[in-house]
N, C-alpha and C positions, 0 to 999 in steps of 0.2 A: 284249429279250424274244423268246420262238419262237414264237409265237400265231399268224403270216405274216396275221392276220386285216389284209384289205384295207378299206379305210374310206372308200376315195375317192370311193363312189355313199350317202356316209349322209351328211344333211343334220346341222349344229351349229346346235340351236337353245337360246336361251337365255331362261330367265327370271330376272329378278334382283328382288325386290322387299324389304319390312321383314321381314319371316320368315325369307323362305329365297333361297338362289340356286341352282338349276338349269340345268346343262348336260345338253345331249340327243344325242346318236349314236343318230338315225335314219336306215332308210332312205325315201326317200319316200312314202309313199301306201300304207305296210306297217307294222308292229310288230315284223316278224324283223330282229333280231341287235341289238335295239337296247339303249341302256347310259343308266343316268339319273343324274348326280351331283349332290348334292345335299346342299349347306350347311347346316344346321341346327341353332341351338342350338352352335356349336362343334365340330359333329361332321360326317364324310362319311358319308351312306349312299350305298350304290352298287346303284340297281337293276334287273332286267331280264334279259336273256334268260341269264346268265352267274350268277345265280345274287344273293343279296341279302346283302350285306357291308354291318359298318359300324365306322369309323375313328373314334376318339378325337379326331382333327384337321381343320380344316377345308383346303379343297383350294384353292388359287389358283390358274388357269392362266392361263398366259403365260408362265413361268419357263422352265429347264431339262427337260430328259425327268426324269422321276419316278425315286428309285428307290427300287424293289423293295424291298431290305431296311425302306429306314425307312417303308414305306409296311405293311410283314410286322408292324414294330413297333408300329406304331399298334393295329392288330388287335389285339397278345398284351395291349395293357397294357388297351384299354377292352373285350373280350370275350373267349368261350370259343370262338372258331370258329376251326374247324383249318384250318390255311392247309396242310399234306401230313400226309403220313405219313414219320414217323423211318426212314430208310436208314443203315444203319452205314458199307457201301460209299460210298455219296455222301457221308457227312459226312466220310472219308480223302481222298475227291476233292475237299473244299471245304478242308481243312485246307492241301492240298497247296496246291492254287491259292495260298492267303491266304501262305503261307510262300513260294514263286516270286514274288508280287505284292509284298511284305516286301521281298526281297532285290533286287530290280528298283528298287524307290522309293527305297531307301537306296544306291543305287551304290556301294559301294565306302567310305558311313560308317558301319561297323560297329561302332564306336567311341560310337555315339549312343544314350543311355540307351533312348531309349525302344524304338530297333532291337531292341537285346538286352533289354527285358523282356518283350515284344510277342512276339521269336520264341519264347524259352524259354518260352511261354506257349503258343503254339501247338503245339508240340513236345512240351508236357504233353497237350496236349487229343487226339494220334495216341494216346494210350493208351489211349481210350477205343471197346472195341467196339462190342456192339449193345445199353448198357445205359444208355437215357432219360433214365430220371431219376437216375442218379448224376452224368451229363454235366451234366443242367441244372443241377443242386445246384455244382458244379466251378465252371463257368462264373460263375453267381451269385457264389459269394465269392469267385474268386480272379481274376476279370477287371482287369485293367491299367487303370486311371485313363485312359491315355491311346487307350484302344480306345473308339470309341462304338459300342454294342449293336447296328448294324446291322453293324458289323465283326466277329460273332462266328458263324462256321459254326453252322448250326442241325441240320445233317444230315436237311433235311425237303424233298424236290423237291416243288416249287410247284404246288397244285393248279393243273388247264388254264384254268380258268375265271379264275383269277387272273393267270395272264399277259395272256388276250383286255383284263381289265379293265387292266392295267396299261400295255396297246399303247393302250387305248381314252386312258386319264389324257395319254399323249405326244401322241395326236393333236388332243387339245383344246388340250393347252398351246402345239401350233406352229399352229393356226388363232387362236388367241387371240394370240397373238404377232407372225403375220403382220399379221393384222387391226392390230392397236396400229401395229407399222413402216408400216405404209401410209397411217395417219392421221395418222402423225408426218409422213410425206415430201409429206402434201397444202398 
C-alpha cells in the first residue's frame, strides 16, 4: 500500500460478541484518524474517518496482509461504490506489469497452457484505449478460467482513502497475529 499512514500511537481495540465483531484503530483519548471494522450479518463495513465502505465478505485478522484486489472485488460484487476512476494510461501500466509478472512466474515454461492463454489475453486487453465499458464487457466474457478476477487490470487508481483502509486491514491482521504467536509461545 502508499497510504505511509503510521499506526504505531492508535490503540486496537476489539469487541467480539453474537452480532457483531469489531476492530478498532484508535488513537488514544481522540477520534482522529480512526478506522472501525466490523462483521456483520456476513458482510465488512468499514467506518470512520476514511470515509464508509462495505464488503460482501466478512474480514478475519490474523492472516496474511490483505489484498487489495480481492478486497476491490468484494466492493464491485455487493455495491455501487467507486473504488477510482478509469485511467487509460494506468490500465497500459497495469497490463504491462501483469505481462512482465506472467513472464517472470513461468521462467522459461512457455510451453504451459495456461502461460499462453493468460498472455494472449492480456495482449488482447493493450487494445484497449480509454473506452470503460467496452473493456469491461471484453473482460467479462473473454476472461481465462484460469485468471481469478482480482487478476484482471481494472485501469482504476485506488481511491486514497482506500489504501489508508487497506494499511489499516494489514495492521490488525499483524497485531492479531502477534497477539495469537505470543499466546501460543506462553
Amino acid at each position: 500500500m502508499n497510504s505511509k499512514m503510521d499506526w504505531s500511537k492508535h490503540q486496537l481495540i476489539e469487541e467480539l460478541n453474537d452480532t457483531a465483531k469489531i476492530w478498532r484503530l484508535k488513537k488514544p483519548d481522540t477520534s482522529v484518524q480512526a478506522v472501525n471494522f466490523i462483521n456483520i450479518d456476513g458482510a465488512l463495513l468499514v467506518t470512520g474517518d476514511y470515509g464508509r465502505w462495505s464488503f460482501c465478505r466478512e474480514f478475519h485478522p490474523g492472516g496474511e496482509d490483505v489484498s487489495p484486489h480481492y478486497w476491490l472485488e468484494k466492493i464491485r460484487i455487493g455495491s455501487t461504490q467507486e473504488t477510482g476512476d478509469f485511467d487509460a494510461k494506468y490500465l497500459q501500466e497495469q497490463i504491462k506489469d501483469k505481462i512482465e509478472t506472467l513472464i517472470e512466474t513461468f521462467e522459461g515454461d512457455y510451453q504451459n497452457e495456461n502461460f499462453a492463454e493468460t498472455l494472449q489475453f492480456y495482449k488482447d486487453l493493450q487494445d484497449f484505449d480509454d473506452i470503460e465499458p467496452e473493456y469491461i464487457s471484453y473482460v467479462n466474457g473473454d476472461k481465462p478460467s484460469c485468471l481469478d478476477w482480482e487478476d484482471i487490470p481494472t485501469g482504476k487508481k485506488m481511491n486514497t482513502s482506500l489504501e489508508v483502509i487497506f494499511d489499516a486491514f494489514n495492521e490488525i491482521n499483524r497485531r492479531v497475529k502477534a497477539r495469537e504467536g505470543n499466546n501460543e509461545n506462553s
